[in-house]
N, C-alpha and C positions, 0 to 999 in steps of 0.2 A: 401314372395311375390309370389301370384300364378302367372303366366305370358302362354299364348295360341296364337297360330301362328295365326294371324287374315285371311292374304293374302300374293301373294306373287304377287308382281306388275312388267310388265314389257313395258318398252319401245316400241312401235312398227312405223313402217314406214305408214304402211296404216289400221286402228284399222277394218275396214271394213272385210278386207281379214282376218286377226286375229280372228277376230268373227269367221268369215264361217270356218277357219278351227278347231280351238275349238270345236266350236256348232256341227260340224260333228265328232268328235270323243267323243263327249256324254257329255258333259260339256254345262250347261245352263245360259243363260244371266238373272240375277236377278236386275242386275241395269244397267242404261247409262245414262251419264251429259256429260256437260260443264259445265269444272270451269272455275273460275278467282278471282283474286283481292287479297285485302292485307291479308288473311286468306290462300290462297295457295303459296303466295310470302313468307309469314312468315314459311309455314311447311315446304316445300319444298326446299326454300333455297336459290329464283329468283327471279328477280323481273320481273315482267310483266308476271309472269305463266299463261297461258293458255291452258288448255289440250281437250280434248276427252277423256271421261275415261268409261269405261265398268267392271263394275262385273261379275266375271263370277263360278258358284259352279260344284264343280260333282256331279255326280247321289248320292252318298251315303251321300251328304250335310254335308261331313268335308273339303274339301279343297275347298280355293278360288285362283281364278288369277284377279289381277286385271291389265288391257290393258289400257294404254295410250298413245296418239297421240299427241304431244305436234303440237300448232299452236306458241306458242310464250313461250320462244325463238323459233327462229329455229332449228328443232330437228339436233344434231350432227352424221352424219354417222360414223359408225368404221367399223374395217375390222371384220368378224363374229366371237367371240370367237373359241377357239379351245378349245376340251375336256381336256387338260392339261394344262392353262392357271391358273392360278390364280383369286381366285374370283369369283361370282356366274357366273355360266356358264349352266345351262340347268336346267332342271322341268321335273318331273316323273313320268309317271301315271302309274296304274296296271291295266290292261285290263283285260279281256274272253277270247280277241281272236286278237293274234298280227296279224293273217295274215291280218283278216278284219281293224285290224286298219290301217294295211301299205298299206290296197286299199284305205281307208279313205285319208289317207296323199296322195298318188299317184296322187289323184284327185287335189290333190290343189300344183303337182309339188314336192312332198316331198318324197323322198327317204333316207335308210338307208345311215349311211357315209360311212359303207364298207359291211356289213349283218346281219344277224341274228346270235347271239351266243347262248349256252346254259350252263349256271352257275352251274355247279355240278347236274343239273338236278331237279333243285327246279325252277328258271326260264330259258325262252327265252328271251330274252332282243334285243333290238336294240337304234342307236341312230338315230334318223331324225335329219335331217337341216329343221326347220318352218318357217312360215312366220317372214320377218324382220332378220333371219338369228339364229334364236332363236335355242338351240339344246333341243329337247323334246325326253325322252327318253322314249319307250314305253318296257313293263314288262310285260310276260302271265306268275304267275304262274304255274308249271306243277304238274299233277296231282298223289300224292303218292300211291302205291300199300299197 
């Protein structure tokens, strides 16, 4: 059975603001709908599904996120995951250049949860808090002599 990561979908409060801060860290919108009806009540798992849903690729057109804003039900608030929680809990991109990405996030309110680290000296890493309380973790590769 061959099997390939399609996307990786998440939940958001306001899919608007989600956009703007994706689409600024270099991630392109390739699709946007509304669904509904007995075709998304059946996948999903709900009846009366309703969503706003947005595609979104990177630059290198392997990874997707898919963003959605449910109207119905009414979307559930939790408290933000924590890094050591159980369960999917954050999304990873690998940048150029972390400083410019953590100005990227700064813009839209997003800062690291505590700084910048460096992994044995192959990356810099951090993690943000995103929009919706999402934790996105940004990666510069560093460069080998």
């Amino acid at each position: 059975m061959a099997i390939t990561l399609e996307n990786v979908g998440i939940a958001v409060r306001d899919i608007e603001a989600a956009i703007s801060f994706f689409t600024d860290l270099g991630l392109t919108v390739v699709g946007r709908d509304t669904v509904s009806g007995e075709w998304t009540d059946t996948a999903v798992g709900l009846d009366g599904n309703h969503a706003k849903i947005a595609m979104l690729r990177t630059p290198d057109g392997h990874g997707r996120l898919e963003l959605f804003e449910y109207l119905h039900p009414e979307a559930i608030e939790s408290e933000p995951t924590r890094p050591h929680e159980i369960g999917m809990h954050r999304v990873a991109f690998k940048v150029d250049d972390i400083d410019a990405a953590l100005e990227t996030a700064a813009r839209h309110g997003c800062r690291p949860l505590r700084g910048v680290a460096n992994y044995q000296d192959v990356y810099k890493l951090t993690y943000v808090r995103g929009p919706s309380g999402i934790i996105v973790m940004l990666a510069e590769e560093l460069k080998r002599s």
